[in-house]
N, CA, C and O atoms as CSV, one atom per row, in Angstrom:
chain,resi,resn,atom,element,x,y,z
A,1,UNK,N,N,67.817,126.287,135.939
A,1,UNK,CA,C,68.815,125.398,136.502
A,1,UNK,C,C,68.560,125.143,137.983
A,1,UNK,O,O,68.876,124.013,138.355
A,2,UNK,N,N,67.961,126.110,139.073
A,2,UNK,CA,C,68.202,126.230,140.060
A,2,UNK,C,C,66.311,125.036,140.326
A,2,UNK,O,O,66.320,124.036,141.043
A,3,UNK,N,N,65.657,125.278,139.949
A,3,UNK,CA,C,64.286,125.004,139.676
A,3,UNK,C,C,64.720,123.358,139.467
A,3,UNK,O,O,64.705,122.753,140.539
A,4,UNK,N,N,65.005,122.737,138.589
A,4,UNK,CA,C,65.538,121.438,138.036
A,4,UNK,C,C,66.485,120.720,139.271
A,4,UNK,O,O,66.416,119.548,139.642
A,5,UNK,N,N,67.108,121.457,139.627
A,5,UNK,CA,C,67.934,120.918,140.503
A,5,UNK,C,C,67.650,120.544,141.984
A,5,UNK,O,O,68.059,119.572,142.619
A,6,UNK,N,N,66.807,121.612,142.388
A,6,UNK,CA,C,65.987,121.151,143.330
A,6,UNK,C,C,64.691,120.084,143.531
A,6,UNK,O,O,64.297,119.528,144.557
A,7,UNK,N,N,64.263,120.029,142.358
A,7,UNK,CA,C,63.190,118.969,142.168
A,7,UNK,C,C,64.092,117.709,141.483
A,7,UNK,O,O,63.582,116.623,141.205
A,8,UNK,N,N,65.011,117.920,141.338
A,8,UNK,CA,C,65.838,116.422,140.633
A,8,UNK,C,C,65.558,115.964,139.450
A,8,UNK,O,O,65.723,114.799,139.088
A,9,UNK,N,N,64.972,117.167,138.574
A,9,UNK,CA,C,65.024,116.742,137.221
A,9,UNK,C,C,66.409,116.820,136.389
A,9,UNK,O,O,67.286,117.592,136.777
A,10,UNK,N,N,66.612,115.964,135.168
A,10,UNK,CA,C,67.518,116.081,134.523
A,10,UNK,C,C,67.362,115.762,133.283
A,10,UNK,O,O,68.458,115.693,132.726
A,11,UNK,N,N,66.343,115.497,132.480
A,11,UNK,CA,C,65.708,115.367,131.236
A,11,UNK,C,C,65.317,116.417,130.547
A,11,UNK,O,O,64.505,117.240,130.969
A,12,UNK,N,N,65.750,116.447,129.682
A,12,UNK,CA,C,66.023,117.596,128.427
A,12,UNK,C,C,63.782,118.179,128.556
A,12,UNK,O,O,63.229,119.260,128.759
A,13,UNK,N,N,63.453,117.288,128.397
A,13,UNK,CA,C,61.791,117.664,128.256
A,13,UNK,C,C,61.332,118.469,129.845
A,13,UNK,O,O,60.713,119.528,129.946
A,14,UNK,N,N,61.860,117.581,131.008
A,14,UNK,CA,C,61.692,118.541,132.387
A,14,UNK,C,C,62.139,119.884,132.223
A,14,UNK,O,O,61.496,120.916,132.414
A,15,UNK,N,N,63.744,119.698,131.709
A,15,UNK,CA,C,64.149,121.376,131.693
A,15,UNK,C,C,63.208,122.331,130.826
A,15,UNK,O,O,62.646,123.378,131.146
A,16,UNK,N,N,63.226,121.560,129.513
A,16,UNK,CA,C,62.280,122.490,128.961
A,16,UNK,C,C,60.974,123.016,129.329
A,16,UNK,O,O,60.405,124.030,128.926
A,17,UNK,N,N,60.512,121.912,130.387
A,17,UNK,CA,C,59.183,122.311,130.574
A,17,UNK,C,C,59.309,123.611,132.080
A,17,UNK,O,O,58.455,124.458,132.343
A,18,UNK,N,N,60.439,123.410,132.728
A,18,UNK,CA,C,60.562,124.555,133.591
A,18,UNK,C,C,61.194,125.734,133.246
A,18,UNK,O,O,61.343,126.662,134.041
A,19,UNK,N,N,61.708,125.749,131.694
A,19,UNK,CA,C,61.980,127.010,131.189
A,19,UNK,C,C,60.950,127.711,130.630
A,19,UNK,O,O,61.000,128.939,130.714
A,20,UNK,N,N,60.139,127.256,130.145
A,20,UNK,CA,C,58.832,127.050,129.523
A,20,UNK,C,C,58.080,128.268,131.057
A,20,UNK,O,O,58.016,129.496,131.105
A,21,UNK,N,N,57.696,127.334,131.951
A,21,UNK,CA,C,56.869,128.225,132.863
A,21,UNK,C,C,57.470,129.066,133.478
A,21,UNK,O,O,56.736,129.969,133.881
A,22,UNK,N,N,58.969,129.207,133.840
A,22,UNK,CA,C,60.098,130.259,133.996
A,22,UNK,C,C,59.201,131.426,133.125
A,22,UNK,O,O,58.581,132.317,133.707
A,23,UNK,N,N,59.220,131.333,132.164
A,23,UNK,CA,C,59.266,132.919,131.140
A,23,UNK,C,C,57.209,133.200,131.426
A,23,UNK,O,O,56.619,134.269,131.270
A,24,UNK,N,N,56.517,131.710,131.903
A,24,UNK,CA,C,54.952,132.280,131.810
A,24,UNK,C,C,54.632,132.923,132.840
A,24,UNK,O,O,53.914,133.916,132.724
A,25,UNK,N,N,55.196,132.408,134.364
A,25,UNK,CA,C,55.096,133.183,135.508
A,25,UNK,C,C,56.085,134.068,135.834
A,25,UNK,O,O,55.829,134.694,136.863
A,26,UNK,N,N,57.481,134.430,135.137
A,26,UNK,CA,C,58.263,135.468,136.005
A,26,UNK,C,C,59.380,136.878,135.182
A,26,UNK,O,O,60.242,137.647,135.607
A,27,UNK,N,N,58.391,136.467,133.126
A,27,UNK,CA,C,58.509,137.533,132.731
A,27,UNK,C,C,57.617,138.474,132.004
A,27,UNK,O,O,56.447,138.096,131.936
A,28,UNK,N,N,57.923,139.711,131.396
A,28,UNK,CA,C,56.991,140.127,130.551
A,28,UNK,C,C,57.166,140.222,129.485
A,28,UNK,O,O,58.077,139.624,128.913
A,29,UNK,N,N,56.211,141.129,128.816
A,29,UNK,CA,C,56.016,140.661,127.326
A,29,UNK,C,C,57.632,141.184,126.480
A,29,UNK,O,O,57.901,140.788,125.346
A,30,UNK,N,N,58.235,141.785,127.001
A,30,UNK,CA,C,59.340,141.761,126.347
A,30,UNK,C,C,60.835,140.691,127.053
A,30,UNK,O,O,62.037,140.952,127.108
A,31,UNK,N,N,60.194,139.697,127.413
A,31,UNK,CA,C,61.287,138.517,128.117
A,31,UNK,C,C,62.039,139.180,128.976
A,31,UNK,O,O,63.148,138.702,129.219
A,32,UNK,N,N,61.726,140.140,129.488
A,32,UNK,CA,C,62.613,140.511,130.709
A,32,UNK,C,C,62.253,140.085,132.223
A,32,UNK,O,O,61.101,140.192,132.645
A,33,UNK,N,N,63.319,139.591,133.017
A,33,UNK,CA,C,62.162,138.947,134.454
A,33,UNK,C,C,61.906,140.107,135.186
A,33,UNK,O,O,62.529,141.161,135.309
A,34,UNK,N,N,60.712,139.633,135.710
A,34,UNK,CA,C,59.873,140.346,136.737
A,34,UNK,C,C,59.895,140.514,138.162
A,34,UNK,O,O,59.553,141.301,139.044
A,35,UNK,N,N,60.723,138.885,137.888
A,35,UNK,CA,C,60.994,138.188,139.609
A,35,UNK,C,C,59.846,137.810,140.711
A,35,UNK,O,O,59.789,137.803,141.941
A,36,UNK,N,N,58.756,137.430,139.384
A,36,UNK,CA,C,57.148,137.040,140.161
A,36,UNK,C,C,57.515,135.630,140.920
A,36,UNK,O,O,58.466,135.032,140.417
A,37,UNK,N,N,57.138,135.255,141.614
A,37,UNK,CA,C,56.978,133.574,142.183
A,37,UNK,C,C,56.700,133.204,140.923
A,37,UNK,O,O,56.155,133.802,139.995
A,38,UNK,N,N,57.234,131.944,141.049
A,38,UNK,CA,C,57.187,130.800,140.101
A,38,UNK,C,C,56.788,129.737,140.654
A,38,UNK,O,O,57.604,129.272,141.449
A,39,UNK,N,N,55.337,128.869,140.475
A,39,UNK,CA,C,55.150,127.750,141.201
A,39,UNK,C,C,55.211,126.714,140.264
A,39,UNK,O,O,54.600,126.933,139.217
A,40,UNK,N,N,55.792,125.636,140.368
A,40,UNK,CA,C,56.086,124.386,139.693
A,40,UNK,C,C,56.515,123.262,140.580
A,40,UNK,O,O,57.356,123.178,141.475
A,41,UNK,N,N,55.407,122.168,139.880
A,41,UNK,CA,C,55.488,120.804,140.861
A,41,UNK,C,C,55.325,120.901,142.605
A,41,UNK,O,O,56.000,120.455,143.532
A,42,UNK,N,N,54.124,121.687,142.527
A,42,UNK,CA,C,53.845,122.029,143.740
A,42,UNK,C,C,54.631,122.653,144.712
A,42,UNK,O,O,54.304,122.518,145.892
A,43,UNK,N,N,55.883,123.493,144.329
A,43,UNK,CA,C,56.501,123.682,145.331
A,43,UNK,C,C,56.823,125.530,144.445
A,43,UNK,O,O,56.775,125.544,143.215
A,44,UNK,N,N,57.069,126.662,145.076
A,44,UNK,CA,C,56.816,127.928,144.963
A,44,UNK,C,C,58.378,128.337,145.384
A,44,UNK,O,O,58.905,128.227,146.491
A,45,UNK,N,N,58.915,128.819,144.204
A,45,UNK,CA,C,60.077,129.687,144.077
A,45,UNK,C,C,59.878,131.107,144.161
A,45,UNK,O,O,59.195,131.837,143.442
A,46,UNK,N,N,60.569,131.367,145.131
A,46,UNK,CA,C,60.756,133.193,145.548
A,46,UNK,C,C,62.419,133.993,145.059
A,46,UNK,O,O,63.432,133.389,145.412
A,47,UNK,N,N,62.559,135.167,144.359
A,47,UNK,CA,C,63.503,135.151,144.118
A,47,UNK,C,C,63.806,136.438,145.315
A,47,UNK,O,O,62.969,137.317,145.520
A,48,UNK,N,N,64.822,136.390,145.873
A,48,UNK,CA,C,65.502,137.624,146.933
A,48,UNK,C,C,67.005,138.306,146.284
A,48,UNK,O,O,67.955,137.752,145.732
A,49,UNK,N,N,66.773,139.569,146.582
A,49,UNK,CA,C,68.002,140.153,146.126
A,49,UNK,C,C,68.939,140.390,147.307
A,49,UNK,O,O,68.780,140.767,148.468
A,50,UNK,N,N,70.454,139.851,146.210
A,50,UNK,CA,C,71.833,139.744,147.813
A,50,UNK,C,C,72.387,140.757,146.758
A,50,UNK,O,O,72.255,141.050,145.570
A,51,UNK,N,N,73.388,141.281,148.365
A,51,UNK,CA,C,74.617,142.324,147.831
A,51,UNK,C,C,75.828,141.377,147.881
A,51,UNK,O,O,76.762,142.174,147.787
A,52,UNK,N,N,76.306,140.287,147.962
A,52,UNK,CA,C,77.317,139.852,148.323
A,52,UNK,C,C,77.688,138.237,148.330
A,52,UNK,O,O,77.823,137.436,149.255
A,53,UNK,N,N,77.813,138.093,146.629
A,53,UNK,CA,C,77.845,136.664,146.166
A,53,UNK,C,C,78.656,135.671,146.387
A,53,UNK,O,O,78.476,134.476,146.153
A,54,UNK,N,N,79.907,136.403,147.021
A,54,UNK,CA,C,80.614,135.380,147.805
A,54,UNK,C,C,79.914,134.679,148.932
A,54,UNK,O,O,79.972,133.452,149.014
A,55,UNK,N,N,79.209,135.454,149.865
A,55,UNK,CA,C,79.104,134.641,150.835
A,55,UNK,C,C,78.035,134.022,150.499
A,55,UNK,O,O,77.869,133.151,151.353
A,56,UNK,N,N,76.685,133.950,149.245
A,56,UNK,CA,C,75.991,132.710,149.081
A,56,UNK,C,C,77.097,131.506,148.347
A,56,UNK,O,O,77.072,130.277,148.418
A,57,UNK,N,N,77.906,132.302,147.738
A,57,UNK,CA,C,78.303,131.226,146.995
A,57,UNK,C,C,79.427,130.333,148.109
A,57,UNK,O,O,79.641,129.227,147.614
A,58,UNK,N,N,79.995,130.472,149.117
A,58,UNK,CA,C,80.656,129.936,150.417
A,58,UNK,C,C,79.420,129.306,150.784
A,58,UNK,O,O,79.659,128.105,150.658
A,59,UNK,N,N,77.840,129.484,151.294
A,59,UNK,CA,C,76.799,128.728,151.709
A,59,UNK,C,C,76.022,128.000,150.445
A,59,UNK,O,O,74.888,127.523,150.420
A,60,UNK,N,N,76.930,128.072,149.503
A,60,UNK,CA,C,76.578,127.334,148.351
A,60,UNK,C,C,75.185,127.267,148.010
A,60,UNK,O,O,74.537,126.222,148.066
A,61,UNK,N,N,74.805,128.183,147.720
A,61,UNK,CA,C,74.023,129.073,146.589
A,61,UNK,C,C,74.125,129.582,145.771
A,61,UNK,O,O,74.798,130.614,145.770
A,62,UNK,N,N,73.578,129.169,144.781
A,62,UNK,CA,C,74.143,130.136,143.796
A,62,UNK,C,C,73.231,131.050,143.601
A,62,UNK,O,O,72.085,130.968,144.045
A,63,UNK,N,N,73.775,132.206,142.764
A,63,UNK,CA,C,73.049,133.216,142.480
A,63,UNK,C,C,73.010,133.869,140.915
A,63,UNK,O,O,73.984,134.206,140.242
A,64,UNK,N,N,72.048,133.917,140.668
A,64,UNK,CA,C,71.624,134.305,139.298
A,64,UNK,C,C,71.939,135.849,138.727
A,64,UNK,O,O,71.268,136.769,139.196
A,65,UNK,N,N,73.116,136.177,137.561
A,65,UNK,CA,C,73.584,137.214,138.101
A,65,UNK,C,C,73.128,138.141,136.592
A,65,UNK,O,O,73.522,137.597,135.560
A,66,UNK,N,N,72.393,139.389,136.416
A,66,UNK,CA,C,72.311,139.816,135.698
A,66,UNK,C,C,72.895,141.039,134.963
A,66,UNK,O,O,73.118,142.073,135.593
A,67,UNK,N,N,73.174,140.933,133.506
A,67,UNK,CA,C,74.208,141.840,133.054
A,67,UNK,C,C,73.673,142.463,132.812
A,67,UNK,O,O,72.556,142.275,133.294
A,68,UNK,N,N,73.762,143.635,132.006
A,68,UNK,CA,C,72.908,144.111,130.234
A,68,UNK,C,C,72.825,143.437,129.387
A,68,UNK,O,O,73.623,143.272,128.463
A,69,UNK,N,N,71.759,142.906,129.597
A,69,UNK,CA,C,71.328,142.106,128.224
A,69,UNK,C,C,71.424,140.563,128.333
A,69,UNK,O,O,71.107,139.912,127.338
A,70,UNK,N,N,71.947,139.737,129.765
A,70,UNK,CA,C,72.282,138.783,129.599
A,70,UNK,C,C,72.195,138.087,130.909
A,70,UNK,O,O,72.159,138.958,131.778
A,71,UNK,N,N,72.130,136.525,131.598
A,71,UNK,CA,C,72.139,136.305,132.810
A,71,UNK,C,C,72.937,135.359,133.058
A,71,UNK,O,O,72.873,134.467,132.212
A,72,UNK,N,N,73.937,135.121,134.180
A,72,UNK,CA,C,74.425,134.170,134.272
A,72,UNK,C,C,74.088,133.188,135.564
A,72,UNK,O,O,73.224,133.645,136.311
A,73,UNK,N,N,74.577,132.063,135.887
A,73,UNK,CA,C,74.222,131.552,137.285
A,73,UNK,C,C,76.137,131.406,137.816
A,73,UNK,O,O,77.045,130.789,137.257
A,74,UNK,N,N,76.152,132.156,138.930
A,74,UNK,CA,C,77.248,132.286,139.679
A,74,UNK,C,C,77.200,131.120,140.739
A,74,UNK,O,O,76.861,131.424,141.883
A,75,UNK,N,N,77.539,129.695,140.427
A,75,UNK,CA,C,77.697,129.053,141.143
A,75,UNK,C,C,79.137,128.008,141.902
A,75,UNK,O,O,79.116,126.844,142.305
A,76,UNK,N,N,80.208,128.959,141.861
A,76,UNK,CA,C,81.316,128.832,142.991
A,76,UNK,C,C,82.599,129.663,142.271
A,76,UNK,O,O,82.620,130.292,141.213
A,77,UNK,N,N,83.688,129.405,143.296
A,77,UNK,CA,C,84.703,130.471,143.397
A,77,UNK,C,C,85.912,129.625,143.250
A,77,UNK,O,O,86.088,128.566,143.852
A,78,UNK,N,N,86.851,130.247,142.281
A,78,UNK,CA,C,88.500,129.648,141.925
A,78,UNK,C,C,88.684,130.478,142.289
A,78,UNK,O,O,88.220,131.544,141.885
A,79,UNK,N,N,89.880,130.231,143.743
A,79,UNK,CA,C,90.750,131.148,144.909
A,79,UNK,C,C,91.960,131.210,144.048
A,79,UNK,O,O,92.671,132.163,144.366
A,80,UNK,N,N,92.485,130.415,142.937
A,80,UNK,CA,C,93.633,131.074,142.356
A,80,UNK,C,C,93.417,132.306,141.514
A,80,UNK,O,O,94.359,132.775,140.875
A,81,UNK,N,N,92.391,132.772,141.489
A,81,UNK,CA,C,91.889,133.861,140.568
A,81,UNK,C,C,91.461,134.900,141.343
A,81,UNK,O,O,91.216,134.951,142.549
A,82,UNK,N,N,91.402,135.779,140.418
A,82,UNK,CA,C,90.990,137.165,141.276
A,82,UNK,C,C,90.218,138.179,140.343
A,82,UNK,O,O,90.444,138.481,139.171
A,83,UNK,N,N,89.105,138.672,141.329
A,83,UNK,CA,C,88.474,139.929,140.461
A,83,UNK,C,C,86.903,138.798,139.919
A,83,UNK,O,O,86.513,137.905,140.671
A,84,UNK,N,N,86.320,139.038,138.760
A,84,UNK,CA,C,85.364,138.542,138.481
A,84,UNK,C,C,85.741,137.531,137.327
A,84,UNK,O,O,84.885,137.055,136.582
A,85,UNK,N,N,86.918,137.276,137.247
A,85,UNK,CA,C,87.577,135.785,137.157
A,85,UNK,C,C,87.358,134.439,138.057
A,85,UNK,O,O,87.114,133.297,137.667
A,86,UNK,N,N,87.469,134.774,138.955
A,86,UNK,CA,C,87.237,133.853,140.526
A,86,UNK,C,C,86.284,133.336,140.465
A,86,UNK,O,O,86.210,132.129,140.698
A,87,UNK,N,N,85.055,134.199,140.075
A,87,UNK,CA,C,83.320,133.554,139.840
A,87,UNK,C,C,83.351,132.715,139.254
A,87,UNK,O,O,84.525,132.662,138.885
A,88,UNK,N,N,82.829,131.896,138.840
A,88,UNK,CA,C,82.616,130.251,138.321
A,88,UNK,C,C,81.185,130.132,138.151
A,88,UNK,O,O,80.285,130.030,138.985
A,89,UNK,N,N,81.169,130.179,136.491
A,89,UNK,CA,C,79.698,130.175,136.236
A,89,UNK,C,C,79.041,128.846,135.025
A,89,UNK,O,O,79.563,127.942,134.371
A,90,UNK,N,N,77.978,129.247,135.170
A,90,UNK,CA,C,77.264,128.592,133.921
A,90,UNK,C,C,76.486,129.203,132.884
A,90,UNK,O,O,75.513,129.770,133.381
A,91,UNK,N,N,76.519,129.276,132.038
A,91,UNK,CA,C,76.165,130.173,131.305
A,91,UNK,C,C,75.527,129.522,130.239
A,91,UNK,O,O,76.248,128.868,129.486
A,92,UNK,N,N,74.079,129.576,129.977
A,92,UNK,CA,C,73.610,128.612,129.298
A,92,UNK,C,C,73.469,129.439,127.646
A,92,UNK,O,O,72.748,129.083,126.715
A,93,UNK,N,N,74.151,130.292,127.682
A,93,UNK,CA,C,73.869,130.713,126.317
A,93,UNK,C,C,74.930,131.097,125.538
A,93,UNK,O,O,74.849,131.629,124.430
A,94,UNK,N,N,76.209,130.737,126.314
A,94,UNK,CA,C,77.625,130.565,125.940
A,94,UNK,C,C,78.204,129.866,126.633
A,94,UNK,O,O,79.063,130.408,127.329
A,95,UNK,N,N,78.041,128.585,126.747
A,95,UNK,CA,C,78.480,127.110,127.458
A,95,UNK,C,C,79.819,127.770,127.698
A,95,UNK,O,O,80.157,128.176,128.811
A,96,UNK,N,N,80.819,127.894,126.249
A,96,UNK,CA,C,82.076,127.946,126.976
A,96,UNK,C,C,82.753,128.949,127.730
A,96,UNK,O,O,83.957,128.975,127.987
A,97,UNK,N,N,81.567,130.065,128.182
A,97,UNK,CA,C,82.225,130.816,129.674
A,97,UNK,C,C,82.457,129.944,130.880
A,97,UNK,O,O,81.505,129.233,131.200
A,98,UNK,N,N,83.189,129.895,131.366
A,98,UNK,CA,C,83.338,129.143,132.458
A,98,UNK,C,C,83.599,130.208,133.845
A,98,UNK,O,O,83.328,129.677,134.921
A,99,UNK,N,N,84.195,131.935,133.920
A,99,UNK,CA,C,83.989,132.884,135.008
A,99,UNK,C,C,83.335,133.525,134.664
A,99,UNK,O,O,82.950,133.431,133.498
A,100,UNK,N,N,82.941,134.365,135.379
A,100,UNK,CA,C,81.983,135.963,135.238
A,100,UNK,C,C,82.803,136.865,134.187
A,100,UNK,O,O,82.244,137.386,133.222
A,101,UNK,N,N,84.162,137.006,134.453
A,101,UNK,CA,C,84.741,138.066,133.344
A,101,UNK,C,C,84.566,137.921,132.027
A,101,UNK,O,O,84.724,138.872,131.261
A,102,UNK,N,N,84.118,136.356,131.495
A,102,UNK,CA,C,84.430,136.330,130.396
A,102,UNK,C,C,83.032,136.687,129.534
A,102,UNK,O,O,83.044,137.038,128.354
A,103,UNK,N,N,81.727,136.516,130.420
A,103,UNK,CA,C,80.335,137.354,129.376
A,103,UNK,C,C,80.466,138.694,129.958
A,103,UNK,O,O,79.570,139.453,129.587
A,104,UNK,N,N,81.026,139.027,130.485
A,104,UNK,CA,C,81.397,140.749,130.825
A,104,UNK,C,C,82.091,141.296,130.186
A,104,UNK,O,O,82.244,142.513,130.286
A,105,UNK,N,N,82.912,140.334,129.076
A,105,UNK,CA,C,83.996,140.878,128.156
A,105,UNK,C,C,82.772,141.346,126.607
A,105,UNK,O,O,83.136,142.105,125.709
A,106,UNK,N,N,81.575,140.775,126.647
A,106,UNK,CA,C,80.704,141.467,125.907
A,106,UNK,C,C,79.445,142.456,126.375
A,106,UNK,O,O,78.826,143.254,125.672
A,107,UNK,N,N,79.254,142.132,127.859
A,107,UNK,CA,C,77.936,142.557,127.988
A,107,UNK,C,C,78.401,143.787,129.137
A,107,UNK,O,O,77.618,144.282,129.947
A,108,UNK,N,N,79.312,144.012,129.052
A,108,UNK,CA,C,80.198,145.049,130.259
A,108,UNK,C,C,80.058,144.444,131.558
A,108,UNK,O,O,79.663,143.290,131.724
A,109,UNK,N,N,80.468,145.437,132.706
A,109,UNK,CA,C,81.152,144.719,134.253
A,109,UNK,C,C,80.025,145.353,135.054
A,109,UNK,O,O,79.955,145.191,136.272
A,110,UNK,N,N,79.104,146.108,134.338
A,110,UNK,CA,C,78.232,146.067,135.526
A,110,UNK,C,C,77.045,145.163,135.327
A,110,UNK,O,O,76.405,144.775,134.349
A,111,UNK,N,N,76.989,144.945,136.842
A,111,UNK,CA,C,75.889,143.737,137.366
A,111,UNK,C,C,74.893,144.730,137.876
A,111,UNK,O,O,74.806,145.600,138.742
A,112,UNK,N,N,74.072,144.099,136.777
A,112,UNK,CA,C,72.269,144.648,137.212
A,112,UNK,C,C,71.642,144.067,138.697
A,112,UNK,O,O,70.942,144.672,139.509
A,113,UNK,N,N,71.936,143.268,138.722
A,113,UNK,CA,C,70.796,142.195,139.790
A,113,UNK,C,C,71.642,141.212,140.029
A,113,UNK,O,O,72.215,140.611,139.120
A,114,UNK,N,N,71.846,140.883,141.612
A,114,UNK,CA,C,71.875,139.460,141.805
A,114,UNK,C,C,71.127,138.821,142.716
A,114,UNK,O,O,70.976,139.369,143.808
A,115,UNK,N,N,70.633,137.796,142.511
A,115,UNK,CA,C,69.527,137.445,143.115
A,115,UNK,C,C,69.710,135.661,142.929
A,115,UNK,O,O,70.170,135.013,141.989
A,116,UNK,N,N,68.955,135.085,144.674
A,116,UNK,CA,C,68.426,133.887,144.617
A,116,UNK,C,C,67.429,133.675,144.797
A,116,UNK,O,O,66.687,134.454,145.395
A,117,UNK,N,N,67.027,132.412,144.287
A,117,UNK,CA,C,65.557,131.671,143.620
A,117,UNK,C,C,65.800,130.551,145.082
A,117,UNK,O,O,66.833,129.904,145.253
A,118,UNK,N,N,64.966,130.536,145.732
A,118,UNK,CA,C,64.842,129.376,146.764
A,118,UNK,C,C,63.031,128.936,147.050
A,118,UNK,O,O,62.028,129.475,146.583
A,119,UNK,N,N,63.124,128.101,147.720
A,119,UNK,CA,C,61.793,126.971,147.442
A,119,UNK,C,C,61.476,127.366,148.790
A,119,UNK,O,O,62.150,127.398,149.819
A,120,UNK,N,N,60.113,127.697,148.488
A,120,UNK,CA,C,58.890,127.713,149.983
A,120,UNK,C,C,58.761,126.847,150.390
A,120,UNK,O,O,58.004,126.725,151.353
């Protein structure tokens, strides 16, 4: 998502083709990421690990947030909410999560990794 969005793709075949090199440069053989650079369309994604997703997500970043077993993209905050309700996500493998609490209601509340993907 973060990859697509920065290069301005939006065609089902672009995404696929950057999910596609997503898993050739930045996992291993058991699909887990590695967090290698990813270079696509000439331009080189680095991923960095944050403690503190509010304040990318206030400098509007999002951040890619990993569960057990599962990843989400944490990209903004509902102030009428509270706790890991508030998070505002996308979740491409259960569209209809819309906060963090709600794939935590299967994959539990602890967060493995959070990390952003930004362009060299």
């Amino acid at each position: 998502m973060i990859i697509c969005r920065e290069l301005g793709f939006t065609s089902n075949a672009d995404k696929a083709a950057v999910i596609k090199k997503v898993i050739a440069d930045s996992t291993n053989n058991e699909g887990e990421l590695t967090y290698s650079p990813i270079t696509y369309d000439g331009k080189t994604f680095t991923w960095t690990t944050v403690s503190d997703m509010a304040t990318q997500i206030n400098n509007e970043v999002p951040v890619i947030c990993q569960l057990y077993g599962h990843y989400v993209l944490v990209n903004g905050f509902d102030t009428s909410e509270t706790g890991f309700s508030a998070y505002l996500i996308k979740d491409p493998g259960a569209r209809a999560n819309t906060n963090l609490a709600q794939p935590m209601e299967k994959y539990g509340e602890t967060i493995k990794s959070k990390r952003i993907l930004t362009a060299q």
